[in-house]
MOPAC internal coordinates of N, CA, C and O (Angstrom, degrees):
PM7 1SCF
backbone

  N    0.0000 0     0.00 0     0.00 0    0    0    0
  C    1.4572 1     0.00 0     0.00 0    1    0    0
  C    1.5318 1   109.29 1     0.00 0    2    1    0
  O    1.2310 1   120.42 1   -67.30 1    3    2    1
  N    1.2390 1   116.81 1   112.70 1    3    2    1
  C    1.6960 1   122.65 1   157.53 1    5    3    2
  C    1.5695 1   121.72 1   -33.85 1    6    5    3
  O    1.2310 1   109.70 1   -90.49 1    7    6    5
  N    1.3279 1   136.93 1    89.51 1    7    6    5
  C    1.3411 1   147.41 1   179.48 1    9    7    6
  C    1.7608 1    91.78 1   -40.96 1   10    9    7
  O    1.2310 1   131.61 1    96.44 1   11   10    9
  N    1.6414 1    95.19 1   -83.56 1   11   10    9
  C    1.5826 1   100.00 1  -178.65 1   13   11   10
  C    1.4196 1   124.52 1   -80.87 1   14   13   11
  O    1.2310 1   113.42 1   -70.01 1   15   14   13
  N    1.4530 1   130.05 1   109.99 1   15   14   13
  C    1.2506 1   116.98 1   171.34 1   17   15   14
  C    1.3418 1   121.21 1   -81.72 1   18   17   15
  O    1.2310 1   117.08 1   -72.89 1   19   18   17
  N    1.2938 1   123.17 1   107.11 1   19   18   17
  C    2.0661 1   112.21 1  -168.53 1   21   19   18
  C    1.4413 1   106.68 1   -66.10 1   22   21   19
  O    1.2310 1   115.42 1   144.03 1   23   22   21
  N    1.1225 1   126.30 1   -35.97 1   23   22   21
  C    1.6657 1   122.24 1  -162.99 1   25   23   22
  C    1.6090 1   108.60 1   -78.97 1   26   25   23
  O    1.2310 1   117.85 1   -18.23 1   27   26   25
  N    0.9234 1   121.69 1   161.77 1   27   26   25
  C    1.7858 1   157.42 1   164.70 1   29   27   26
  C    1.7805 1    80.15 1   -49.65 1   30   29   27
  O    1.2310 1   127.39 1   -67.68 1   31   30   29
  N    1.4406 1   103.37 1   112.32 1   31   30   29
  C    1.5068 1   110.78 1   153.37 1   33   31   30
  C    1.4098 1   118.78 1   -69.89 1   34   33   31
  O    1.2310 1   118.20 1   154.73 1   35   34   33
  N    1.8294 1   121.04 1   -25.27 1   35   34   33
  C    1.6460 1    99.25 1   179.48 1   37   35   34
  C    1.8523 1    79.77 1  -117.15 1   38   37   35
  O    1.2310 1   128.17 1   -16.08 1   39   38   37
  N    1.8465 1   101.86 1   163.92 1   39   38   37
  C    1.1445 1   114.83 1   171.06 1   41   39   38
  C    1.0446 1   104.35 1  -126.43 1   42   41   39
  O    1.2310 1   114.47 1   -10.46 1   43   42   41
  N    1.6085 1   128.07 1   169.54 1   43   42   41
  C    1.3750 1   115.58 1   151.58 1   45   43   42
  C    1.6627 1   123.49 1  -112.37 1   46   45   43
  O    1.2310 1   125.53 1   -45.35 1   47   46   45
  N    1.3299 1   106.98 1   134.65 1   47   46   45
  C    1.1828 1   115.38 1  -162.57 1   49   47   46
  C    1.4000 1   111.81 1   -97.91 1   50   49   47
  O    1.2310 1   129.15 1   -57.65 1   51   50   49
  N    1.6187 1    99.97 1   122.35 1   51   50   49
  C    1.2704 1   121.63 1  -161.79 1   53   51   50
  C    1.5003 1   132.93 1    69.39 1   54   53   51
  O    1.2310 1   132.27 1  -169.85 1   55   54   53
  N    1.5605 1    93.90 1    10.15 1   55   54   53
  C    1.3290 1    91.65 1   167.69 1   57   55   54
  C    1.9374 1    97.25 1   141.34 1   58   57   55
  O    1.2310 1   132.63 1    93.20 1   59   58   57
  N    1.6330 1    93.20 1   -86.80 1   59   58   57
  C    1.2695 1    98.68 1   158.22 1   61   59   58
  C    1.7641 1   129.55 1  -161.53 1   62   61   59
  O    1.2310 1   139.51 1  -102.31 1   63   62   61
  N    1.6885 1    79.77 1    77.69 1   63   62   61
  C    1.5201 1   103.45 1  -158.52 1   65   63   62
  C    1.8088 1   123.29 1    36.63 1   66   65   63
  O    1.2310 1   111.78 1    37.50 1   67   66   65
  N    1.3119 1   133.09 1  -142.50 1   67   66   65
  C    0.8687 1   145.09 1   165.11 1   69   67   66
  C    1.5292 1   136.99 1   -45.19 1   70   69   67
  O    1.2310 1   122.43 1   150.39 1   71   70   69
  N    1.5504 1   112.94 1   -29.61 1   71   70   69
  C    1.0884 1   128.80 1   139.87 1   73   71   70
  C    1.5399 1   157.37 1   -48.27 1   74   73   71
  O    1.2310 1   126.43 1   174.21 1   75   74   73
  N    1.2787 1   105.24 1    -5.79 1   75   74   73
  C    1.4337 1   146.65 1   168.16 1   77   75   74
  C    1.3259 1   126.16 1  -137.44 1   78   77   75
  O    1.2310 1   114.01 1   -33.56 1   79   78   77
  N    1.2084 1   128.95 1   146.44 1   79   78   77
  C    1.7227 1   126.58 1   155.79 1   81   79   78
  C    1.4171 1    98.21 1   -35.68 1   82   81   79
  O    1.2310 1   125.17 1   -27.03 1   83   82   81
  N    1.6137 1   107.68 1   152.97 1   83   82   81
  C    1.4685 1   122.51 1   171.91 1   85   83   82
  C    1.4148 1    99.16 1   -62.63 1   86   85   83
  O    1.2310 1   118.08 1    -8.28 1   87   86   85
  N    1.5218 1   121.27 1   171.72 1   87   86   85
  C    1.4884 1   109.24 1   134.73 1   89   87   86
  C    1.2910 1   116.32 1    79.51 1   90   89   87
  O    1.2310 1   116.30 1   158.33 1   91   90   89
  N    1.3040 1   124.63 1   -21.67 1   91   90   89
  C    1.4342 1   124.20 1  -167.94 1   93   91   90
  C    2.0353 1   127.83 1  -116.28 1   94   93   91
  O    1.2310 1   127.45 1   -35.36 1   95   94   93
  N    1.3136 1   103.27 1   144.64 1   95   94   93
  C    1.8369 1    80.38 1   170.23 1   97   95   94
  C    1.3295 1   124.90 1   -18.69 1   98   97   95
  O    1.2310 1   123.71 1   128.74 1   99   98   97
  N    1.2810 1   110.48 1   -51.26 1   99   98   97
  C    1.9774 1   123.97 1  -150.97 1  101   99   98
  C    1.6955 1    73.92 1   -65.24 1  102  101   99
  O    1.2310 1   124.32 1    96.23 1  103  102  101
  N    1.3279 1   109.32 1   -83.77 1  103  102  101
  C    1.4314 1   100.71 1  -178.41 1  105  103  102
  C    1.5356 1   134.89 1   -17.61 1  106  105  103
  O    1.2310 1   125.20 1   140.36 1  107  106  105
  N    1.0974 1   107.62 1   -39.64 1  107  106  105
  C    1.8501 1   105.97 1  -159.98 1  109  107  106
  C    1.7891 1    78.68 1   -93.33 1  110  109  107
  O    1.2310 1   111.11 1   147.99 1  111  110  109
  N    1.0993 1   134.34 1   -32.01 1  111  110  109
  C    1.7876 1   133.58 1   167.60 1  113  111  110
  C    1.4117 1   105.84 1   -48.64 1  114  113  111
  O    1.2310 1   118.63 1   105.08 1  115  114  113
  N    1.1130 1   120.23 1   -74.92 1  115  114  113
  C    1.3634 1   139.13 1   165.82 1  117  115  114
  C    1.7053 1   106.55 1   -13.75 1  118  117  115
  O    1.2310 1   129.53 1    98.20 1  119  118  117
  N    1.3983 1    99.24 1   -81.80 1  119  118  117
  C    1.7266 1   102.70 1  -170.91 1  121  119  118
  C    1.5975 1   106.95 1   -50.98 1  122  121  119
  O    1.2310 1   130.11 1   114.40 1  123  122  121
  N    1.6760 1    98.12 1   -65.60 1  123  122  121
  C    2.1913 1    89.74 1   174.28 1  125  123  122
  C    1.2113 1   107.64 1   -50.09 1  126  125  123
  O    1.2310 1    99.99 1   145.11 1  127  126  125
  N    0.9947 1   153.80 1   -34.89 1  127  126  125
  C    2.2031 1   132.91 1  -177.05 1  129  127  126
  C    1.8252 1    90.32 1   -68.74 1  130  129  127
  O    1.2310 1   114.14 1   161.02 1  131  130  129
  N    0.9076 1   128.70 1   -18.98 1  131  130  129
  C    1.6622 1   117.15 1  -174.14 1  133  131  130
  C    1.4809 1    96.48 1   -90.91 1  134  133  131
  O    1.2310 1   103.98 1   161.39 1  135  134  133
  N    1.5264 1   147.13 1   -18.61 1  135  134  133
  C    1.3583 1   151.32 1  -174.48 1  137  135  134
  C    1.0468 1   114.61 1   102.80 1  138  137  135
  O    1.2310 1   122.31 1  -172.33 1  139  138  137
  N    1.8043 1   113.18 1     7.67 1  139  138  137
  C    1.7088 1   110.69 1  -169.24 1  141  139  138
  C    1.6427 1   107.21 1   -67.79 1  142  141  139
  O    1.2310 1   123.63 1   -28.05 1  143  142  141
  N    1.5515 1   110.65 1   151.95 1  143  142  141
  C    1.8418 1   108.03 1  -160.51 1  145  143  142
  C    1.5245 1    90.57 1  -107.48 1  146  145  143
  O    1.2310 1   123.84 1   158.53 1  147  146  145
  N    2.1912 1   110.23 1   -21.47 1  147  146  145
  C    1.3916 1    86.64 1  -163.25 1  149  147  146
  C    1.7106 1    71.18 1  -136.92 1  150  149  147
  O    1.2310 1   133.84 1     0.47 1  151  150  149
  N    2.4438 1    90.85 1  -179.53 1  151  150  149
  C    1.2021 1    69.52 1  -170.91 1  153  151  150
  C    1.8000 1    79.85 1  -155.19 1  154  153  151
  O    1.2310 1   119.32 1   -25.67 1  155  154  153
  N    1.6820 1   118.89 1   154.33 1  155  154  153
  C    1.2377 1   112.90 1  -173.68 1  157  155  154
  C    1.5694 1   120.93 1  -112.08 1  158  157  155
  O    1.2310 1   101.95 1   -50.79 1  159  158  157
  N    0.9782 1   150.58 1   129.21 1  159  158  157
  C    0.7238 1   145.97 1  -108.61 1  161  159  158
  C    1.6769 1   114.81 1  -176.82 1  162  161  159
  O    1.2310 1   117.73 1   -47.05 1  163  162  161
  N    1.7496 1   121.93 1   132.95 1  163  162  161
  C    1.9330 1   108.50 1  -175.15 1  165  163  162
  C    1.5138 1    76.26 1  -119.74 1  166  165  163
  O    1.2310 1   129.75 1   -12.62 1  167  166  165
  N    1.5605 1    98.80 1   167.38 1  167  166  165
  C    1.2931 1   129.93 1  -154.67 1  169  167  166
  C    1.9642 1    87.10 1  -148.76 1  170  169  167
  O    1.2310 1   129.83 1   -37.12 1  171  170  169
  N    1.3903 1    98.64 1   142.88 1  171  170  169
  C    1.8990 1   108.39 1   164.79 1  173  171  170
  C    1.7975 1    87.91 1  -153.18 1  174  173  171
  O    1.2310 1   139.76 1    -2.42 1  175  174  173
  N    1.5764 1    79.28 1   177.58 1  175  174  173
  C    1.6830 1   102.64 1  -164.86 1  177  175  174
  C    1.8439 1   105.68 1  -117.03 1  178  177  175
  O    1.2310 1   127.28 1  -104.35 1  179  178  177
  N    1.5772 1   103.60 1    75.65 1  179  178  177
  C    2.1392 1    87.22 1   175.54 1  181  179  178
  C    1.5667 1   106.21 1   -25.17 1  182  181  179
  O    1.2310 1   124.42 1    -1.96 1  183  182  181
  N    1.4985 1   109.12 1   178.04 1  183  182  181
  C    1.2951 1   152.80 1   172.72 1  185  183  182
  C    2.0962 1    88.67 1   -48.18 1  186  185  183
  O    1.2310 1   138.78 1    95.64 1  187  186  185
  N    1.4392 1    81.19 1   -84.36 1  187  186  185
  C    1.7434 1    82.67 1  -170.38 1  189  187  186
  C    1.5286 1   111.68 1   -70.58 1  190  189  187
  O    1.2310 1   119.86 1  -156.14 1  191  190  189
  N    1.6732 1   117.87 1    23.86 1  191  190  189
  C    2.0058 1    95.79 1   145.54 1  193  191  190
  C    1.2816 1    92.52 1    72.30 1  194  193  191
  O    1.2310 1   118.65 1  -129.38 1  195  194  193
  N    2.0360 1   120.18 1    50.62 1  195  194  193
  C    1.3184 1   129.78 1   150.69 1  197  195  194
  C    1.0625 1   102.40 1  -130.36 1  198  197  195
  O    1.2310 1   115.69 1   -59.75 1  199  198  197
  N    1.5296 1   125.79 1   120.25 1  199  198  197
  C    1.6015 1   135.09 1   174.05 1  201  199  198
  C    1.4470 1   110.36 1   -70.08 1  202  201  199
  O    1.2310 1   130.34 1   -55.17 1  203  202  201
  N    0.9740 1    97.67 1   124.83 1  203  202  201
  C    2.2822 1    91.78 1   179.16 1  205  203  202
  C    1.7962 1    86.62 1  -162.51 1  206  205  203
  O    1.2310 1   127.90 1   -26.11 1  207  206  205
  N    1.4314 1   102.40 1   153.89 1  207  206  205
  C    1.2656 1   132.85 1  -165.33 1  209  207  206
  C    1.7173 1   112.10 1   -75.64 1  210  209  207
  O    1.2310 1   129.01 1   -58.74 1  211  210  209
  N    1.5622 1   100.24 1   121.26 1  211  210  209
  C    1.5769 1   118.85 1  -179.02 1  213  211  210
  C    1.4375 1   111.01 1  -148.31 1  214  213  211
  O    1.2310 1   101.52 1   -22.49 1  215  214  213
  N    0.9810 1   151.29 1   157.51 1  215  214  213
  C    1.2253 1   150.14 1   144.56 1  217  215  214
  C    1.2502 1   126.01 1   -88.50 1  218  217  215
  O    1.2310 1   117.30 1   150.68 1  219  218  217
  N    1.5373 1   122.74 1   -29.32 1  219  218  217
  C    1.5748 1   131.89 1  -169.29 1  221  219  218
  C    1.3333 1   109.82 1   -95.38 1  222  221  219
  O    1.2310 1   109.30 1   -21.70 1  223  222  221
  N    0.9744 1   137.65 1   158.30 1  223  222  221
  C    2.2424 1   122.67 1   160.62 1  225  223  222
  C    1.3490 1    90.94 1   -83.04 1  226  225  223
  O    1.2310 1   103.19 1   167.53 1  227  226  225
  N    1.4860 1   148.49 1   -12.47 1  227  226  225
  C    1.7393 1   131.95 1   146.52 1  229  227  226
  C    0.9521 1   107.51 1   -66.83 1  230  229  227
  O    1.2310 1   128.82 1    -7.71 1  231  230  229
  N    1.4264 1   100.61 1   172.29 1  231  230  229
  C    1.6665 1   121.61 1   158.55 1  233  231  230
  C    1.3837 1    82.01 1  -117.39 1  234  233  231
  O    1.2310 1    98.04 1  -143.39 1  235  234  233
  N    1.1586 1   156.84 1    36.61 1  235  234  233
  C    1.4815 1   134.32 1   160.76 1  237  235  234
  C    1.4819 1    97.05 1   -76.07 1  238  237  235
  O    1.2310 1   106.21 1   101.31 1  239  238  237
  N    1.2812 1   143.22 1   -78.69 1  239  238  237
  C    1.3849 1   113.76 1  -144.90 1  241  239  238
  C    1.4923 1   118.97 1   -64.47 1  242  241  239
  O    1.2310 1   125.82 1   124.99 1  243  242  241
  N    1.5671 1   106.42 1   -55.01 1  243  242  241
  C    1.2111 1   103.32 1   177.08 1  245  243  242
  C    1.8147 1   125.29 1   -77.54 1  246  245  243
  O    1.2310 1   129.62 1  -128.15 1  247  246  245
  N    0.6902 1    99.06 1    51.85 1  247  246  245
  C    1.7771 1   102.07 1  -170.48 1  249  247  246
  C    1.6351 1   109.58 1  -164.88 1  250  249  247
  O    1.2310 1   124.64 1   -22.95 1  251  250  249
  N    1.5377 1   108.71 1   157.05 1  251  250  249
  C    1.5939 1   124.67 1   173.89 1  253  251  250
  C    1.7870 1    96.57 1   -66.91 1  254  253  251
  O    1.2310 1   114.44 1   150.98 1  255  254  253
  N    1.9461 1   128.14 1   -29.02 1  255  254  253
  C    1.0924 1    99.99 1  -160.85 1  257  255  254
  C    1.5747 1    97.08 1   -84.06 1  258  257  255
  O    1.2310 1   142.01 1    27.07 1  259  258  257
  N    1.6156 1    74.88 1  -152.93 1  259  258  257
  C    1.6521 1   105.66 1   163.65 1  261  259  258
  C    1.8142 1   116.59 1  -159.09 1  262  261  259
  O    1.2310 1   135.42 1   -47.36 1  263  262  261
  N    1.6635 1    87.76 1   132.64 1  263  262  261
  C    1.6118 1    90.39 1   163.88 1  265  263  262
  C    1.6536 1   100.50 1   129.22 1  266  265  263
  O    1.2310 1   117.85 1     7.76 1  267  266  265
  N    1.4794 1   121.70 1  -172.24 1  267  266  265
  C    1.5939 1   112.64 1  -173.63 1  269  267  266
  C    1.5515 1   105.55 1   -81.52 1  270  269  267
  O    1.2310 1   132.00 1   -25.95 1  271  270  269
  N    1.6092 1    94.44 1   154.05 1  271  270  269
  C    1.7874 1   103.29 1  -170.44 1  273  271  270
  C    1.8636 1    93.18 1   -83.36 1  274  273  271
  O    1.2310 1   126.38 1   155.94 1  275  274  273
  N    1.0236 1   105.34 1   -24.06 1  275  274  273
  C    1.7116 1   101.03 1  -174.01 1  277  275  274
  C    1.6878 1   110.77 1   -83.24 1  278  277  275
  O    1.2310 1   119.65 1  -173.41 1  279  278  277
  N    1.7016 1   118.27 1     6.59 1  279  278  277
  C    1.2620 1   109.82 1   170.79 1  281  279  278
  C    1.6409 1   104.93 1  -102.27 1  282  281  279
  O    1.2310 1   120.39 1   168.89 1  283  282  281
  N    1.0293 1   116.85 1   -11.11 1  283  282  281
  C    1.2553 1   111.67 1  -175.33 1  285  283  282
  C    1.3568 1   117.39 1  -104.71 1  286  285  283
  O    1.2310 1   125.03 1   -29.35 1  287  286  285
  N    1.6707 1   107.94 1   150.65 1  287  286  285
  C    1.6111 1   109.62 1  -169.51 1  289  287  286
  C    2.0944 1    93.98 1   -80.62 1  290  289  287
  O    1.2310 1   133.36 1     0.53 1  291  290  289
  N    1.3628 1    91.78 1  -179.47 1  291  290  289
  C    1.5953 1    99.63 1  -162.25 1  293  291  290
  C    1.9571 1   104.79 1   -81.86 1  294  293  291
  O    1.2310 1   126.23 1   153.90 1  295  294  293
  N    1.0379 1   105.63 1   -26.10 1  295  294  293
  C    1.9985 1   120.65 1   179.36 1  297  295  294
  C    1.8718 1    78.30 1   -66.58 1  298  297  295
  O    1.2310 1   108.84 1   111.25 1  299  298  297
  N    0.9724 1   138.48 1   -68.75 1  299  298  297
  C    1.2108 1   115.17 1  -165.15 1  301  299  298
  C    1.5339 1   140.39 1   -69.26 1  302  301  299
  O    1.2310 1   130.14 1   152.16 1  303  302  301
  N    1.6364 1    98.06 1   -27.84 1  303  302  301
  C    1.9821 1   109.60 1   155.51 1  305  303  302
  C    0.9529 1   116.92 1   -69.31 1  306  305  303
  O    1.2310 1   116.58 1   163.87 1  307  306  305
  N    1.6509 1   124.11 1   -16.13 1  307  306  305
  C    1.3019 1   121.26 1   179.86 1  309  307  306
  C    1.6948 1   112.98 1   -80.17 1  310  309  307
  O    1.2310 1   124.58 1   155.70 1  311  310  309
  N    1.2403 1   108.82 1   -24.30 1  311  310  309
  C    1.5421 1   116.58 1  -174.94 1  313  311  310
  C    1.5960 1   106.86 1   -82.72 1  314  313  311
  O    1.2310 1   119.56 1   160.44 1  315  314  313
  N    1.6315 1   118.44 1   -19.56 1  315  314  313
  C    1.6065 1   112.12 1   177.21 1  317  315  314
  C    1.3568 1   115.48 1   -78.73 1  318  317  315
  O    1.2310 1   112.22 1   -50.81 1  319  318  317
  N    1.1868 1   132.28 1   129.19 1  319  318  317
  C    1.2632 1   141.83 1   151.47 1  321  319  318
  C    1.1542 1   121.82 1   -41.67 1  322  321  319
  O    1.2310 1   122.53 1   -54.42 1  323  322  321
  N    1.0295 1   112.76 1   125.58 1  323  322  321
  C    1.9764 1   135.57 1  -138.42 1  325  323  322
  C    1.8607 1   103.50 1  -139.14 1  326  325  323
  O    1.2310 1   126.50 1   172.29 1  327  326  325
  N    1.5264 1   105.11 1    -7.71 1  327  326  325
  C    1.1989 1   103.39 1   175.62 1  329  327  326
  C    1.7069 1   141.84 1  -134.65 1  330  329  327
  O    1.2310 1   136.03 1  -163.22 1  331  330  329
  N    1.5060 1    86.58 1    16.78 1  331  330  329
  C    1.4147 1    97.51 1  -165.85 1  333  331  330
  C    1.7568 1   110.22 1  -101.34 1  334  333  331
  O    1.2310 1   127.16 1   155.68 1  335  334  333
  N    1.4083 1   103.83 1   -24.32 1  335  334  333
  C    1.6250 1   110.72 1   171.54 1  337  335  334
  C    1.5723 1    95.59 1   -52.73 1  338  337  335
  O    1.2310 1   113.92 1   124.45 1  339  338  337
  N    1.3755 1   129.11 1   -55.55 1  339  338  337
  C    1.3732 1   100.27 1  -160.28 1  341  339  338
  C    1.7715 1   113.20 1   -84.06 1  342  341  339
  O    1.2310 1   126.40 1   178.52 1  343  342  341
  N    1.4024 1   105.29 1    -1.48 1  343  342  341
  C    1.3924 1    99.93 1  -174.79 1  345  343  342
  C    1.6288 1   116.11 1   166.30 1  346  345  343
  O    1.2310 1   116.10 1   -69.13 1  347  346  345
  N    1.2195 1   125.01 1   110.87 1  347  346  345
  C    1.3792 1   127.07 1  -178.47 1  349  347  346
  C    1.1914 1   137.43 1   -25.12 1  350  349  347
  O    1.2310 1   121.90 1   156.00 1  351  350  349
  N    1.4068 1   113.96 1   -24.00 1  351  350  349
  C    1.4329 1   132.05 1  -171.86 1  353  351  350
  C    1.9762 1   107.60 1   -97.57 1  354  353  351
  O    1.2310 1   131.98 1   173.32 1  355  354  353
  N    1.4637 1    94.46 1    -6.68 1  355  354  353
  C    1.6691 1   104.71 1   175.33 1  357  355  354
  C    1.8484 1   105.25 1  -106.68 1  358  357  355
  O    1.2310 1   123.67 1  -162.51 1  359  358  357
  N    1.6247 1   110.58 1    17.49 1  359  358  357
  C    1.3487 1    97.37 1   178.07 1  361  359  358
  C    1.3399 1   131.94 1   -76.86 1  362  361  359
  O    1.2310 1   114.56 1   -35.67 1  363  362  361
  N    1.2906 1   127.92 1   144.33 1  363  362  361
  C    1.3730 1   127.20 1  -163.27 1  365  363  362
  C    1.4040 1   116.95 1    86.05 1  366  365  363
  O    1.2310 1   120.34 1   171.16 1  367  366  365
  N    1.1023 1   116.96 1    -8.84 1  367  366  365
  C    1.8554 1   111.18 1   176.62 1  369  367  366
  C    1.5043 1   103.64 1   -79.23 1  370  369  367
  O    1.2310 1   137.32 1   -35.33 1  371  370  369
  N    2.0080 1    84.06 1   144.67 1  371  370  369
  C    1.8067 1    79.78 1  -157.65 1  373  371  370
  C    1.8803 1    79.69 1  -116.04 1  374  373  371
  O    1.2310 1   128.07 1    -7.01 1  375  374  373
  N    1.8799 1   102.07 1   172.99 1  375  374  373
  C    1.0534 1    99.10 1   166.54 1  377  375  374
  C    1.4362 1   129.18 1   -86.07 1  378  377  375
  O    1.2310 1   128.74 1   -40.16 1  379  378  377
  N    1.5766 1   100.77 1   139.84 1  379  378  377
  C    1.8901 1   103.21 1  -169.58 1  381  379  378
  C    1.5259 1   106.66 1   -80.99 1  382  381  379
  O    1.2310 1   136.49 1   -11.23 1  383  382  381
  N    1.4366 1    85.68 1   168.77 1  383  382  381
  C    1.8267 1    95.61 1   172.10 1  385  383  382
  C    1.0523 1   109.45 1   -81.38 1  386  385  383
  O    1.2310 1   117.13 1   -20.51 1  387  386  385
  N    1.5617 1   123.07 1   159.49 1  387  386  385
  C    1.7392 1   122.04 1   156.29 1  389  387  386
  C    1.5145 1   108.14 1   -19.54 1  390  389  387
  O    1.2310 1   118.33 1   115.47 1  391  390  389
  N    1.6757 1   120.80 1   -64.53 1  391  390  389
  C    1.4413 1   138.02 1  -160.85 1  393  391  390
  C    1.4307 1    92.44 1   -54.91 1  394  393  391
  O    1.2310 1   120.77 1   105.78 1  395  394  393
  N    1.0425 1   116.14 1   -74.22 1  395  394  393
  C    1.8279 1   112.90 1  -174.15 1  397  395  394
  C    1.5695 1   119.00 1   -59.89 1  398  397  395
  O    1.2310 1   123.68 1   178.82 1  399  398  397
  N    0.8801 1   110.56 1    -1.18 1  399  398  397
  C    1.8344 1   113.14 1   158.62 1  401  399  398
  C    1.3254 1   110.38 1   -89.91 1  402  401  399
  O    1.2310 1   128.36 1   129.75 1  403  402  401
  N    1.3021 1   101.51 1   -50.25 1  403  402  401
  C    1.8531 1    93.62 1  -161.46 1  405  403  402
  C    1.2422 1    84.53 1   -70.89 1  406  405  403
  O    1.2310 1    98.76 1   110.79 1  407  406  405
  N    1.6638 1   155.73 1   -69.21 1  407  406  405
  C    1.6695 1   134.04 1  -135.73 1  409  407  406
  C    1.9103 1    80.51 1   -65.36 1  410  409  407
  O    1.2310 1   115.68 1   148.61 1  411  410  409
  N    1.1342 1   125.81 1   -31.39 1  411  410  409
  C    1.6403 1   112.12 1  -171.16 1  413  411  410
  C    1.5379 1   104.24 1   -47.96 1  414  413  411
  O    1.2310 1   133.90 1   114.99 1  415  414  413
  N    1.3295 1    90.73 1   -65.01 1  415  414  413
  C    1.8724 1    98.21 1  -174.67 1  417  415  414
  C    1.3238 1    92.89 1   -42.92 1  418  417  415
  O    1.2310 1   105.87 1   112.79 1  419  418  417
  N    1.8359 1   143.82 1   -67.21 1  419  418  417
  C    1.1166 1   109.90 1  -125.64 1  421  419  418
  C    1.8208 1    98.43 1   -84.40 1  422  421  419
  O    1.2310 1   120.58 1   165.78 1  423  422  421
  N    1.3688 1   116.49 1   -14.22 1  423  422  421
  C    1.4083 1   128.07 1   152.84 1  425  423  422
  C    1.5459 1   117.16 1   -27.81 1  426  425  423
  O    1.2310 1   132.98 1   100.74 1  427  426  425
  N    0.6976 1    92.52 1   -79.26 1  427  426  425
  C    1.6753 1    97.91 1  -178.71 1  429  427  426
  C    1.8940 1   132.60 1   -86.48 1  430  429  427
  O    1.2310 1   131.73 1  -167.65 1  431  430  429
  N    1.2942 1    94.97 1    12.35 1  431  430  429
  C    1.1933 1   124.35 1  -177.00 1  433  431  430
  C    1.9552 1   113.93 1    53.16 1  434  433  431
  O    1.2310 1   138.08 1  -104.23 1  435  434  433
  N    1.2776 1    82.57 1    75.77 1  435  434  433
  C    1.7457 1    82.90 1  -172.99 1  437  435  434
  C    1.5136 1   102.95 1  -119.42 1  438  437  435
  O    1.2310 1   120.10 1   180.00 1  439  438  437

């Protein structure tokens, strides 16, 4: 048994669970206003070899597009709307890169 556990016993998953788009700023906002310290999170690689946050190899569910996230360059996942499936008030949030999550995390101390 681990005496000391160092990590955040709750996380938020995907950002900030159910309450946000997966995957996205709004999300990783979302989980810190709840006190979350850490936060979990999928990562893919566009066409042109930019890591930014997805969970599916589509963008069909969570997204305006359609089709595989690994055929498309990153200027174009960035232009699909990433936030309106879960809720109107998340429209227009696009998906970020690795780079724009992590300065998020270190923003908000996650």
């Amino acid at each position: 048994m681990i005496k000391s556990w160092p990590y955040p016993r709750v996380a938020a998953h995907r950002g900030g669970g159910t309450l946000a788009p997966e995957n996205t700023l709004a999300g990783l906002h979302t989980g810190a206003s709840l006190g979350h310290k850490m936060v979990e999170f999928d990562a893919k690689l566009s066409v042109d070899n930019v890591a930014f946050l997805l969970h599916d190899d589509s963008v069909n569910r969570t997204s305006s597009g359609h089709g595989a996230a690994a055929s498309m360059r990153y200027a174009e996942l960035a232009a699909l709307d990433a936030g309106s499936w879960r809720d109107a008030r998340f429209a227009g949030e696009p998906m970020p890169t690795l780079a724009q999550v992590a300065a998020c995390c270190r923003e908000l101390g996650l």
